[in-house]
C-alpha positions in Angstrom: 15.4 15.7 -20.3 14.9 13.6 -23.5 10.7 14.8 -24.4 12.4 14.2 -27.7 8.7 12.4 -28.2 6.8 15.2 -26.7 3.8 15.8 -28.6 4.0 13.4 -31.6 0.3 11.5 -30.7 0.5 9.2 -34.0 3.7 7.8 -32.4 2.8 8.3 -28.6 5.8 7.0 -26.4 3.2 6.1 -23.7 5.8 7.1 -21.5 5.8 10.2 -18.9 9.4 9.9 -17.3 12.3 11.2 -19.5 14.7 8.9 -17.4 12.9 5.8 -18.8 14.0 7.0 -22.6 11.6 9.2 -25.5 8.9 10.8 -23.4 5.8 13.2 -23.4 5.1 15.5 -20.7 1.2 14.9 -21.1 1.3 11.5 -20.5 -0.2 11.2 -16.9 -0.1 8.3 -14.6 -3.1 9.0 -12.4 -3.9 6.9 -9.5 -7.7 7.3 -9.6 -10.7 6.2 -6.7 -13.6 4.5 -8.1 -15.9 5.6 -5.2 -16.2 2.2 -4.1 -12.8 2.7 -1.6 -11.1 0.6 -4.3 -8.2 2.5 -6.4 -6.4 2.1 -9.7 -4.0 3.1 -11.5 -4.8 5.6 -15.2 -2.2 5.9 -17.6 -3.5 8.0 -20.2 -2.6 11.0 -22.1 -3.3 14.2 -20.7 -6.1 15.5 -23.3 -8.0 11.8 -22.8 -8.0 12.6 -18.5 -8.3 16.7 -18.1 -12.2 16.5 -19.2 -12.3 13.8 -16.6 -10.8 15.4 -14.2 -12.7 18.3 -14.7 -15.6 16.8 -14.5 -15.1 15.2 -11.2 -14.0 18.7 -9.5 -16.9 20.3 -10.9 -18.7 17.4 -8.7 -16.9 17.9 -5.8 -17.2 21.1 -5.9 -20.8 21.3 -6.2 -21.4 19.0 -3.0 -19.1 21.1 -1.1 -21.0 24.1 -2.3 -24.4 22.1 -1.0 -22.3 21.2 2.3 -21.7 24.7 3.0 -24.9 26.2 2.2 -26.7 23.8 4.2 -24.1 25.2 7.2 -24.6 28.3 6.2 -29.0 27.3 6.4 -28.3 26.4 9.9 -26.3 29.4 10.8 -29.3 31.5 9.8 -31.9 29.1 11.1 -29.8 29.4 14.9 -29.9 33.5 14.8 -33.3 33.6 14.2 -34.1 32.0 16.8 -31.9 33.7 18.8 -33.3 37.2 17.7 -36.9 36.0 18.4 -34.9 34.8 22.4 -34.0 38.2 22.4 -37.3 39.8 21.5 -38.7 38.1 23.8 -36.1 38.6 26.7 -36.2 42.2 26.0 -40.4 42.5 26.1 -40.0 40.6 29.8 -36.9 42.7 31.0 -38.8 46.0 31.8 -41.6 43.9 33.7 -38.6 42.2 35.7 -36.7 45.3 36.5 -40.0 47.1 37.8 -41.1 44.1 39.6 -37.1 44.0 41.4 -37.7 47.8 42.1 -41.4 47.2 44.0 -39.9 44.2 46.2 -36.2 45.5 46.8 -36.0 49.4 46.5 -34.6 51.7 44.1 -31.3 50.5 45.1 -31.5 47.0 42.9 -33.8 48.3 40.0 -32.6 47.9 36.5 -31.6 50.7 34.8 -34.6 51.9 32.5 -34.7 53.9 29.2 -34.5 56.9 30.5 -31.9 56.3 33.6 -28.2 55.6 32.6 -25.4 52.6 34.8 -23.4 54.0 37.5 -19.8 55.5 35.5 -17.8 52.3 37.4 -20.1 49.9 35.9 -17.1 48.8 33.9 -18.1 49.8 30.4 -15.9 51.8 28.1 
């Protein structure tokens, strides 16, 4: 590999492939999105794009960050909700089992507090 030129900025090859003669490894040829959909090409030296580049992941990252906390929001959001269905579907159940047991027996009634599932009701 000739990076015979690698380094030298006062006499910058301009030139990232070896194959194409003198070369520097930290001259980058970027292909870059404008946010518009169009795209173009960067060729600059590695220390003049990294702080862009950072930039721009720091960016994305912090709308990714806001796209998962607002998931996350909605996650919460969906088992509150679902504790309060619970709540509530726990204050009727007792009504529900004693109203079964008044207009079908003892033989349908809901197992209460203090009475425990048949052994073969399947759970281990």
């Amino acid at each position: 590999m000739n990076f015979s030129a690698a380094f030298q900025c006062a006499k910058c090859p301009q030139n990232g492939n070896p194959e194409l003669g003198p070369a520097c490894p930290c001259w980058w040829e970027t292909i870059q999105d404008d946010g518009q959909g169009r795209q173009r090409v960067v060729r600059a030296c590695a220390w003049v794009q990294l702080p862009h580049f950072l930039i721009h992941f720091a960016r994305t990252n912090t709308s990714a960050a806001a796209a998962v906390e607002s998931t996350r929001n909605e996650i919460v959001e969906g088992f509150v909700e679902l504790g309060r269905t619970v709540r509530e579907t726990a204050a009727f159940l007792p009504n529900l089992g004693a109203e079964k047991q008044r207009l079908r027996g003892p033989s349908t009634a809901l197992p209460g507090s203090n009475q425990r599932p048949p052994a073969d009701s399947g759970s281990e």
